[in-house]
Each structure stands twice: as structure tokens, then as C-alpha cells.
C-alpha positions as CSV (number, residue, x, y, z in Angstrom):
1,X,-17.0,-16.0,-14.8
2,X,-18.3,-13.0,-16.5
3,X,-18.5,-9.9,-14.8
4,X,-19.9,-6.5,-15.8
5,X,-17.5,-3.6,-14.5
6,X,-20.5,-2.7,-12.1
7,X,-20.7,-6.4,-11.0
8,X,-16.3,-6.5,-10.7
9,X,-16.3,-3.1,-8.7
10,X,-18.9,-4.6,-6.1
11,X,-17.3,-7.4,-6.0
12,X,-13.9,-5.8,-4.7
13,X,-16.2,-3.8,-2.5
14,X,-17.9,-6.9,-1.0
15,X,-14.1,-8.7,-0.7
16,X,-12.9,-5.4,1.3
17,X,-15.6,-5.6,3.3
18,X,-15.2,-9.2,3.7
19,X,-11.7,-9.4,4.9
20,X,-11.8,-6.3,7.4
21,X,-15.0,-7.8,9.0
22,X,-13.0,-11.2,9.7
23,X,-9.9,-9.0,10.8
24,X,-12.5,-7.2,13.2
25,X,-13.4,-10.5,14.4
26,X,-10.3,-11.8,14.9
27,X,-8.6,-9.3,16.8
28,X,-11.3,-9.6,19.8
29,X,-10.2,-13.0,20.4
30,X,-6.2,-12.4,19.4
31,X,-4.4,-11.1,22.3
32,X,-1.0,-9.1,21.5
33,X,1.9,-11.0,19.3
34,X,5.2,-10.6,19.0
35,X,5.8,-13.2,17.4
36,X,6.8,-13.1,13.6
37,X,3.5,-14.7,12.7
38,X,1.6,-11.4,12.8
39,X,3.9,-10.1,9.8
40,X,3.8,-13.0,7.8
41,X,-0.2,-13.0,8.3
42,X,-0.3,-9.3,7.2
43,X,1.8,-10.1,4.1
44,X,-0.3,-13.2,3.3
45,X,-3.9,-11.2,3.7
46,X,-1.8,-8.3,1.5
47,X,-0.8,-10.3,-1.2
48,X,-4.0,-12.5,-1.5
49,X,-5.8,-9.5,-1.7
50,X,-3.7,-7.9,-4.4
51,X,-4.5,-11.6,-6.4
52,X,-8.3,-11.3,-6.2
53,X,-8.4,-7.6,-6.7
54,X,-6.7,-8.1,-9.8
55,X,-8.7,-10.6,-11.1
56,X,-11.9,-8.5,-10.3
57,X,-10.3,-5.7,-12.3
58,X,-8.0,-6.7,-15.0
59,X,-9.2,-10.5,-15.5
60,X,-12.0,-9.6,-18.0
61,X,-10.3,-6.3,-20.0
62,X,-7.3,-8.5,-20.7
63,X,-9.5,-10.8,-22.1
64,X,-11.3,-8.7,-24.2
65,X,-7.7,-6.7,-25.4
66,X,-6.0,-10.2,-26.4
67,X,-9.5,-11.3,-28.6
68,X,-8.6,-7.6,-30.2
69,X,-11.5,-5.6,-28.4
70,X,-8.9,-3.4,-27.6
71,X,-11.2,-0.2,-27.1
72,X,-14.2,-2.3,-25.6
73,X,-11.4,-3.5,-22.7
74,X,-10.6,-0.3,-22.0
75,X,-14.0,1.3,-21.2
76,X,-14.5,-2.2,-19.4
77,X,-11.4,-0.8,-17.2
78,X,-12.6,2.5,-16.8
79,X,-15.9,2.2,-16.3
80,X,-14.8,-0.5,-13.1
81,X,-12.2,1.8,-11.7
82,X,-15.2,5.1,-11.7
83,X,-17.6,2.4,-10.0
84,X,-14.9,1.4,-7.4
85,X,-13.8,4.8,-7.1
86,X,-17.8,6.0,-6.2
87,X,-18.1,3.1,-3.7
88,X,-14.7,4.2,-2.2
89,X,-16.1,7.5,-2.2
90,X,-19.4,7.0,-0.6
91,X,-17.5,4.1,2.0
92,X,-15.6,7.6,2.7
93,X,-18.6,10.1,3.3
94,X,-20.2,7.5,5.5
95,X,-17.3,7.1,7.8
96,X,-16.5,11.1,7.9
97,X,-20.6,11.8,8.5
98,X,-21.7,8.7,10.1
99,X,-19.0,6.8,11.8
């Protein structure tokens, strides 16, 4: 799948969004663990999350750096970390002014 940097940086913002909304579900029905399942779910939820966000983000300029578009992938980059970094940003404003 071919993703613009625009396209990859909502993506990531859509799959944060994603994962925090089912964690919000969850914990109304979840009562207190202390079991060692709670860990192990956080670790899971971390790492998958480190695996999609760095296919979102690096999947498609180390694509275009090994067919030798070496400057092309790392605009690519760029420009998808400043898109993430402005949907971070106004994520942030919202929550400070809003929430």
C-alpha cells in the first residue's frame, strides 16, 4: 500500500486514536488486576504499536532509499514526521483549551 506522508501521518493519528478508544472501553468493564496479565497486555499493545507505527513511517522512505531515491525518501520522512508532529500538536491545543 502506497501512502503519501499526509495519508501515513493520519494514519498513525487514526491508529492512536484507535487503540486509546478501545483501552477507554475496556477499562469500564475491567475491574482492578494484579495479576501479571495487565503487564504483559501493556507490553503487547506497546510493541504492536511500535510495529505499525513504523510501518506507517519508515515502510515507504526505505523503499524509495533502497530503489536509490535517496533524497525523494528523505523528504517522504520529513514531510510525515511535520504532519504527525501538527496533528500531535493540535491533539495537544485541544486537550489544554477544550478538554
Amino acid at each position: 500500500m502506497k501512502l503519501n506522508p499526509y495519508q501515513s501521518a493520519l494514519a498513525a493519528g487514526l491508529y492512536i486514536v484507535l487503540v486509546v478508544s478501545l483501552m477507554q472501553f475496556a477499562s469500564t468493564f475491567a475491574k482492578p488486576d494484579e495479576t501479571i496479565l495487565a503487564p504483559i497486555a501493556f507490553l503487547s499493545t506497546f510493541v504492536l504499536s511500535a510495529a505499525v507505527m513504523g510501518y506507517l513511517f519508515l515502510l515507504q522512505p526505505i523503499t524509495m532509499y533502497m530503489e536509490g531515491k535517496k533524497d525523494e525518501a528523505i523528504r517522504h520522512f520529513l514531510k510525515t514526521v511535520v504532519a504527525f508532529s501538527l496533528i500531535t500538536a493540535i491533539v495537544f491545543l485541544l486537550a489544554v483549551f477544550v478538554g
